[in-house]
C-alpha positions as CSV (number, residue, x, y, z in Angstrom):
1,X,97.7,-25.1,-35.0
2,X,98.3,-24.2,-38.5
3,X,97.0,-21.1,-40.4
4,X,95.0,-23.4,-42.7
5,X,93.4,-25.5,-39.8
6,X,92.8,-21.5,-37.8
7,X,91.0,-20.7,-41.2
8,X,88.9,-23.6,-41.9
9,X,87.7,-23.3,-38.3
10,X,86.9,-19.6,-38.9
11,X,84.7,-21.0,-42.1
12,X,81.7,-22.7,-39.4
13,X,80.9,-18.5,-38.8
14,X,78.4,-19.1,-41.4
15,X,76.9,-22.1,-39.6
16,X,76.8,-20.6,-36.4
17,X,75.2,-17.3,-38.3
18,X,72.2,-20.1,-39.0
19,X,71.9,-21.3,-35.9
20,X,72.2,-18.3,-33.9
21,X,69.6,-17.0,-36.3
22,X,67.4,-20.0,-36.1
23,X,67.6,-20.1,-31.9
24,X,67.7,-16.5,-31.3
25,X,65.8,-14.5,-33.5
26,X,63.0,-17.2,-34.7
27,X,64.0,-17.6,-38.5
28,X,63.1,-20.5,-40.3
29,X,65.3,-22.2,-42.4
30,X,63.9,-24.6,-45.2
31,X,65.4,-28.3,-44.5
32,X,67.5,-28.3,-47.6
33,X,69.4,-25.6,-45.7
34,X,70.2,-27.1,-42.9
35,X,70.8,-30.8,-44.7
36,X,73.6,-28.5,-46.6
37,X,75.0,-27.1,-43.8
38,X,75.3,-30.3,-42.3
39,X,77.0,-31.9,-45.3
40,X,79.4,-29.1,-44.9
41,X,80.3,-29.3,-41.4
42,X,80.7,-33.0,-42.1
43,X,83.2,-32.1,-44.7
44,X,85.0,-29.7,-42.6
45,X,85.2,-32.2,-39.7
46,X,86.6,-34.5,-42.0
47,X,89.2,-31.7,-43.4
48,X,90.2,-31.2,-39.6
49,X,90.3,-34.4,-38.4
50,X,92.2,-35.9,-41.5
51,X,95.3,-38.1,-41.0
52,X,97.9,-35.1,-41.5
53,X,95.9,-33.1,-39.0
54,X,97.4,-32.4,-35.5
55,X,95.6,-33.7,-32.5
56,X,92.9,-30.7,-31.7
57,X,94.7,-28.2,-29.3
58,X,93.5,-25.1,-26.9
59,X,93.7,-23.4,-30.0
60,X,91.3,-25.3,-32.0
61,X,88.9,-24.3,-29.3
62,X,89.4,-21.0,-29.4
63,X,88.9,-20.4,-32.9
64,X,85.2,-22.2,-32.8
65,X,85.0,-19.8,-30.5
66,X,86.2,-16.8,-32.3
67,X,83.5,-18.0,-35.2
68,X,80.8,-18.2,-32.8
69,X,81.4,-14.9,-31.7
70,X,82.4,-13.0,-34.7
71,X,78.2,-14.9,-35.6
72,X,77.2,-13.2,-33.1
73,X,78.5,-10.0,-34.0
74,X,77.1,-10.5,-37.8
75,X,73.7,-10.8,-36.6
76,X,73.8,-8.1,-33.8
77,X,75.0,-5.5,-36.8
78,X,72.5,-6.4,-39.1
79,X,69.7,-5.3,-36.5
80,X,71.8,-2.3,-35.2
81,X,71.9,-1.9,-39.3
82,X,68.2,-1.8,-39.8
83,X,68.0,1.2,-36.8
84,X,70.3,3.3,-38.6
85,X,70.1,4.9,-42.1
86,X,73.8,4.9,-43.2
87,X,74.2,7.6,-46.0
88,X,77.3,8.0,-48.7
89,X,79.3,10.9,-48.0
């Protein structure tokens, strides 16, 4: 797996941030946002799964995986974020 394909992968975080959001914590998410996001996931599938592309490895699955959880991480921060009153030093 290539550092290119490892990042492109890494790029669905934001798509799993939606869903997570959507499943999880009840948000809803006008259908022009999720038409976008799906045009986007297309186009990444289509970036992955080109011609030059390597066959999908063990890899691959792990960094879908890594995005899905560093999503899950995002969303649990922004609620441990709203407990806590951060102040500048």
């Amino acid at each position: 797996m290539s550092l290119f394909l490892w990042v492109l992968l890494m790029g669905i975080c934001c798509h799993f941030c939606m869903l997570y959001s959507a499943v999880f914590l009840g948000r809803k998410h006008p259908p022009s946002t999720w038409i976008a996001a799906a045009l986007a996931l297309a186009g990444t599938g289509l970036l992955v799964c080109s011609d030059s592309a390597a066959p999908p490895t063990v890899g691959d699955a792990w960094s879908i995986a890594a995005a899905a959880a560093s999503a899950g991480f995002i969303l649990r921060l922004e609620g441990i974020a709203k407990v806590f009153v951060f102040t500048l030093l």
